[in-house]
C-alpha positions in Angstrom: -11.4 -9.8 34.6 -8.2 -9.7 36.9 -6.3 -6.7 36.7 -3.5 -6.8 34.7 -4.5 -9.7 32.7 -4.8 -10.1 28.7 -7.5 -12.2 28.6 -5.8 -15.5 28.6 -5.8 -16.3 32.4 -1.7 -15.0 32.4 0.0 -11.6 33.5 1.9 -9.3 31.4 5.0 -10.7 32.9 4.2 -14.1 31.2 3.6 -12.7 27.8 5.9 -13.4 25.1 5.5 -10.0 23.3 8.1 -11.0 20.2 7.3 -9.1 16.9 6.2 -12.0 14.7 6.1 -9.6 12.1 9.5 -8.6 11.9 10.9 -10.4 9.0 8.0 -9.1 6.9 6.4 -6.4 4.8 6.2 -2.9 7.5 2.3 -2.9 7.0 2.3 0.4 8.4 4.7 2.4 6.6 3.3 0.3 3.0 0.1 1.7 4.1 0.5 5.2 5.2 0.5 7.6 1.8 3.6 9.2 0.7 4.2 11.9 -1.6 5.7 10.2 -4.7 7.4 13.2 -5.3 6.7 12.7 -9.0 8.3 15.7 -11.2 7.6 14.4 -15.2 5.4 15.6 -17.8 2.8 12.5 -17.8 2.2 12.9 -13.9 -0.8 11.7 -13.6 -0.2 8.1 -15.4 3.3 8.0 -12.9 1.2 8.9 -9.9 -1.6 6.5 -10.5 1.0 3.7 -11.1 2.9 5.0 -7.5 -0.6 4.5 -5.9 -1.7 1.4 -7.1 1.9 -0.3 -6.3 1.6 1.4 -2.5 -2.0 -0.1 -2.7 -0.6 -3.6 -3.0 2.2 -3.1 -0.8 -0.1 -2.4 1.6 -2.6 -5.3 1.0 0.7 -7.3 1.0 1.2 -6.5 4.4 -2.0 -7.0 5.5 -2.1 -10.4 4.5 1.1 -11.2 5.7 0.0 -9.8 9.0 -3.2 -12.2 9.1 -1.4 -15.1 8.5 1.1 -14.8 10.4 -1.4 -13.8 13.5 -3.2 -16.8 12.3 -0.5 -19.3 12.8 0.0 -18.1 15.9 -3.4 -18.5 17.5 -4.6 -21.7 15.8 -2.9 -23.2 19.0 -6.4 -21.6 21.0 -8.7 -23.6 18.7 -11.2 -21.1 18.3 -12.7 -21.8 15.4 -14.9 -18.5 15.0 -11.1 -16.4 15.6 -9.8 -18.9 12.9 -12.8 -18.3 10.4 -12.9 -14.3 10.7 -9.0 -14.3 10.4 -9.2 -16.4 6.9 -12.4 -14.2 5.4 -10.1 -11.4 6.3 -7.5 -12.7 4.4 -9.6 -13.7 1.0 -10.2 -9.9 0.9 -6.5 -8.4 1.8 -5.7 -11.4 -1.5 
C-alpha cells in the first residue's frame, strides 16, 4: 500500500473527513460512566435506574453510529462490510 493512502486508491487530501455523526447521539460521552451523583435514601434503586438509562443511551449511539456508517459505505458494495455492519446493529437494537 502507497504511503499515505486510506485504502481506497485516494490521498488524505481527497478525503472528505465530515462528521456524519454530528447531528446524533455523542456515543462516546453516552458510553463513558458518570457518577450519577445520586444523594437519596433508596440509592441503589436511583442508581440502577441512572445505569440502565446510560446503558441505552449508549446502545442508542451505537446504533445510530452503524447506520449511519452504513449508509455511507453501501456506495462500495461490499456485501461482507454491509452484512457485518447489520449483525452489528441487531445486537446494539
Amino acid at each position: 500500500q502507497e504511503l499515505g493512502t486510506l485504502g481506497f486508491e485516494c490521498t488524505l487530501e481527497e478525503v472528505d473527513l465530515e462528521d456524519i455523526t454530528k447531528n446524533q447521539i455523542n456515543t462516546i460521552k453516552a458510553c463513558t460512566s458518570e457518577d450519577p451523583g445520586v444523594k437519596k435514601k433508596n440509592i441503589y434503586i436511583e442508581f440502577q435506574h441512572h445505569i440502565f438509562m446510560e446503558q441505552l443511551k449508549c446502545l442508542q449511539g451505537i446504533y445510530q453510529d452503524l447506520n449511519a456508517y452504513r449508509a455511507e459505505l453501501k456506495n462500495f458494495n461490499d456485501q461482507t462490510v454491509l452484512a457485518t455492519i447489520d449483525e452489528m446493529m441487531k445486537v446494539s437494537i
